[in-house]
C-alpha positions in Angstrom: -16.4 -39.0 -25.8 -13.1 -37.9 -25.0 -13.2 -35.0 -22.3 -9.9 -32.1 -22.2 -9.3 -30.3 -19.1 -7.3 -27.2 -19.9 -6.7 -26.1 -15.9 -5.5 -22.9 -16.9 -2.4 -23.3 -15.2 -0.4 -25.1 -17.9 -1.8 -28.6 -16.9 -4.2 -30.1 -19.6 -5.9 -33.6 -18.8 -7.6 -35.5 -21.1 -9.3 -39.1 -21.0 -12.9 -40.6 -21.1 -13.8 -39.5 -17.7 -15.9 -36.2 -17.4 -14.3 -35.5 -13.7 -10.9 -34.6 -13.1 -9.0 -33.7 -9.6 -6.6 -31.2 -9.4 -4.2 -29.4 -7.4 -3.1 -25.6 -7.8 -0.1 -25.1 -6.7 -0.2 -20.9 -6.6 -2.5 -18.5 -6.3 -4.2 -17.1 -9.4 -7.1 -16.1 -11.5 -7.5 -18.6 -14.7 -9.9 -19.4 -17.0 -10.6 -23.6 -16.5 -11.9 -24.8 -20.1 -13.6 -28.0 -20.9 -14.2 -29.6 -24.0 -15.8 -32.7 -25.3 -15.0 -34.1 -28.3 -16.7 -37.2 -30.3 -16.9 -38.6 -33.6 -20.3 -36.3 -34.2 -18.1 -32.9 -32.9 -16.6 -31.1 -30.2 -18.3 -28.5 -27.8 -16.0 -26.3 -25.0 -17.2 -24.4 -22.2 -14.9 -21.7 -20.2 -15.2 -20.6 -16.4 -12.8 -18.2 -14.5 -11.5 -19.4 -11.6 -9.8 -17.4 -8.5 -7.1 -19.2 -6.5 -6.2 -18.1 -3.2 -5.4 -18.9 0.2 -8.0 -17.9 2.9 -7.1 -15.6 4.8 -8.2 -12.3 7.2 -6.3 -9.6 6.1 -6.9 -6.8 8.7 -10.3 -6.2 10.9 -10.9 -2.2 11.5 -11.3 -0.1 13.3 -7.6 -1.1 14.1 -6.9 2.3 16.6 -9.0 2.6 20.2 -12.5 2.8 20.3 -15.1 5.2 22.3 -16.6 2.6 24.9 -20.3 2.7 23.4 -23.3 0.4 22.7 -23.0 -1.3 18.7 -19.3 -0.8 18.4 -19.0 -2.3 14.5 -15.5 -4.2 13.2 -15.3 -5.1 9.3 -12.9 -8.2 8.7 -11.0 -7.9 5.1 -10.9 -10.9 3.5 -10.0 -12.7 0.3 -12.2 -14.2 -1.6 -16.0 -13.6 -1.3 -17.2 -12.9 2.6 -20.8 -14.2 0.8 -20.0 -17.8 1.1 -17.8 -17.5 4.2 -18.7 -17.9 8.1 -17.6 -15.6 10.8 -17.2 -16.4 14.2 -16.2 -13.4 16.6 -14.8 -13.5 20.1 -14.2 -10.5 21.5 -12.3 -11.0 25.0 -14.6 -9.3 27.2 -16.5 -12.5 28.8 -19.5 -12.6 26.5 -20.6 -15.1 24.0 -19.3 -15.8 20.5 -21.2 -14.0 17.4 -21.5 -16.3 14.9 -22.7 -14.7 11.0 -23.1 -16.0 7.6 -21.7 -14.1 4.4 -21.3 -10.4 5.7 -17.5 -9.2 7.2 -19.5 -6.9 9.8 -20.3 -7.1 13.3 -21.2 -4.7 16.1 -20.8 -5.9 19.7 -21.3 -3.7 23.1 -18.2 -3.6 25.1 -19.9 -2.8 28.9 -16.4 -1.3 29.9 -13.3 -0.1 29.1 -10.2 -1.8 28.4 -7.8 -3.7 26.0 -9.7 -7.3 25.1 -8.0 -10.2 23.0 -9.8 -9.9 19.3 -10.1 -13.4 18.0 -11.7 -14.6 14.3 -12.2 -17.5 13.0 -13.4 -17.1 9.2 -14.7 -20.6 8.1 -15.4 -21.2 3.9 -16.4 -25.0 3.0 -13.2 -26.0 2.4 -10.4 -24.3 4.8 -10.5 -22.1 8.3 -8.4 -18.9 9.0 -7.8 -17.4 12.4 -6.6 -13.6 13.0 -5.9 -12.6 16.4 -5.9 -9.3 17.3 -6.8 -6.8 20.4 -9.0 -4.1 20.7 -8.6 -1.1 23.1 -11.9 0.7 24.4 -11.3 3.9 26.1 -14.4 6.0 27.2 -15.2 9.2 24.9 -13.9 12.5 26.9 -16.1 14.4 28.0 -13.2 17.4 28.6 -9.7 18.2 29.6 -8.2 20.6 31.7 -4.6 21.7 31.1 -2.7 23.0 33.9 1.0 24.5 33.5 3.5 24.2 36.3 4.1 27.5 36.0 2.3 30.3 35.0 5.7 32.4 33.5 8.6 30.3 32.0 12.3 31.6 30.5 13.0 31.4 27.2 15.1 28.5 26.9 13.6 26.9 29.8 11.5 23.7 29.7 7.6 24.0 30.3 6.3 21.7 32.3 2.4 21.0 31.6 -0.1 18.4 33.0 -3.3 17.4 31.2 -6.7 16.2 33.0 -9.6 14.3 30.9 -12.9 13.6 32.2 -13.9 10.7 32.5 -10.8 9.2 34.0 -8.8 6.7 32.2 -5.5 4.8 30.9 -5.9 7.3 28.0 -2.7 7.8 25.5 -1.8 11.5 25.2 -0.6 13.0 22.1 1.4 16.6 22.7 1.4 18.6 19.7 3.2 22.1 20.4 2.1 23.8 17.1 5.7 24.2 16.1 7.7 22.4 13.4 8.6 19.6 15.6 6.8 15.7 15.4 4.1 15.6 17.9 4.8 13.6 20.4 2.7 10.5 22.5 2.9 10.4 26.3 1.3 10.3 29.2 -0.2 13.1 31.1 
């Protein structure tokens, strides 16, 4: 029997051996096909196969979370996440979370804060890290807005101060309902 290897990159290998080894040397989706041939006829058999590098591509939610019980990140990922092994740190002093084929994970962050983010996606061939943070800010529960000044001349600046409840490191976004970018600040 004489055995052809048509690697679907351009390489075919042939010989009396019914294993090959190979090497791809890009990513790609190609159709590997193999065919037997002997005296008494020839049979071929076809399989896709996806190429690519292992990798996390981004874990969300990516902005601040509410501090709250079963806070849930999604890691996106090539390949399949089915056949892949995610181990989860999460920065705050608790254990690891390992899980088996599913990108999602929910974890309970017991206070507020940034905390170092930190995957390690495992297949059975290759490992991929992602480090990331993740900033946990407790839900308001109001705001108070108080203005310097109760009257102020056109042309004038106003000068306002904003209050949330619970108190926080929270980031402010000042949006003055007129044509201008609204801006991120402080109090």
């Amino acid at each position: 029997v004489t055995w052809t290897f048509d690697m679907g990159d351009g390489v075919v290998l042939t010989g009396p051996e019914s294993t090959v080894e190979h090497v791809y040397l890009h990513a790609q989706n190609c159709t590997v096909t193999v065919g037997a041939s002997s005296p008494a006829g020839h049979l071929a058999l076809s399989r896709p196969v996806h190429v690519f590098v292992l990798e996390v591509l981004r874990i969300e939610p990516a902005a601040c979370i509410p501090s709250q019980p079963h806070a849930r990140f999604t890691a996106h990922v090539t390949g399949d996440p089915a056949h892949y092994v995610f181990d989860w740190t999460f920065g705050d002093g608790s254990s690891n979370t390992t899980i088996s084929g599913d990108p999602t994970v929910t974890h309970n962050f017991t206070r507020s804060g940034t905390f170092p983010l930190a995957l390690v996606l495992s297949s059975q061939v290759n490992k991929a890290h992602y480090f990331s943070s993740v900033c946990v800010e407790p839900e308001v529960g109001n705001v108070t807005l108080w203005p310097e000044r109760q009257l102020v001349r056109l042309g004038e600046e106003a000068h306002l101060v904003a209050q949330a409840w619970p108190p926080s490191l929270y980031r402010y976004t000042w949006d003055f309902g007129t044509e201008d970018v609204a801006r991120v600040g402080g109090p």
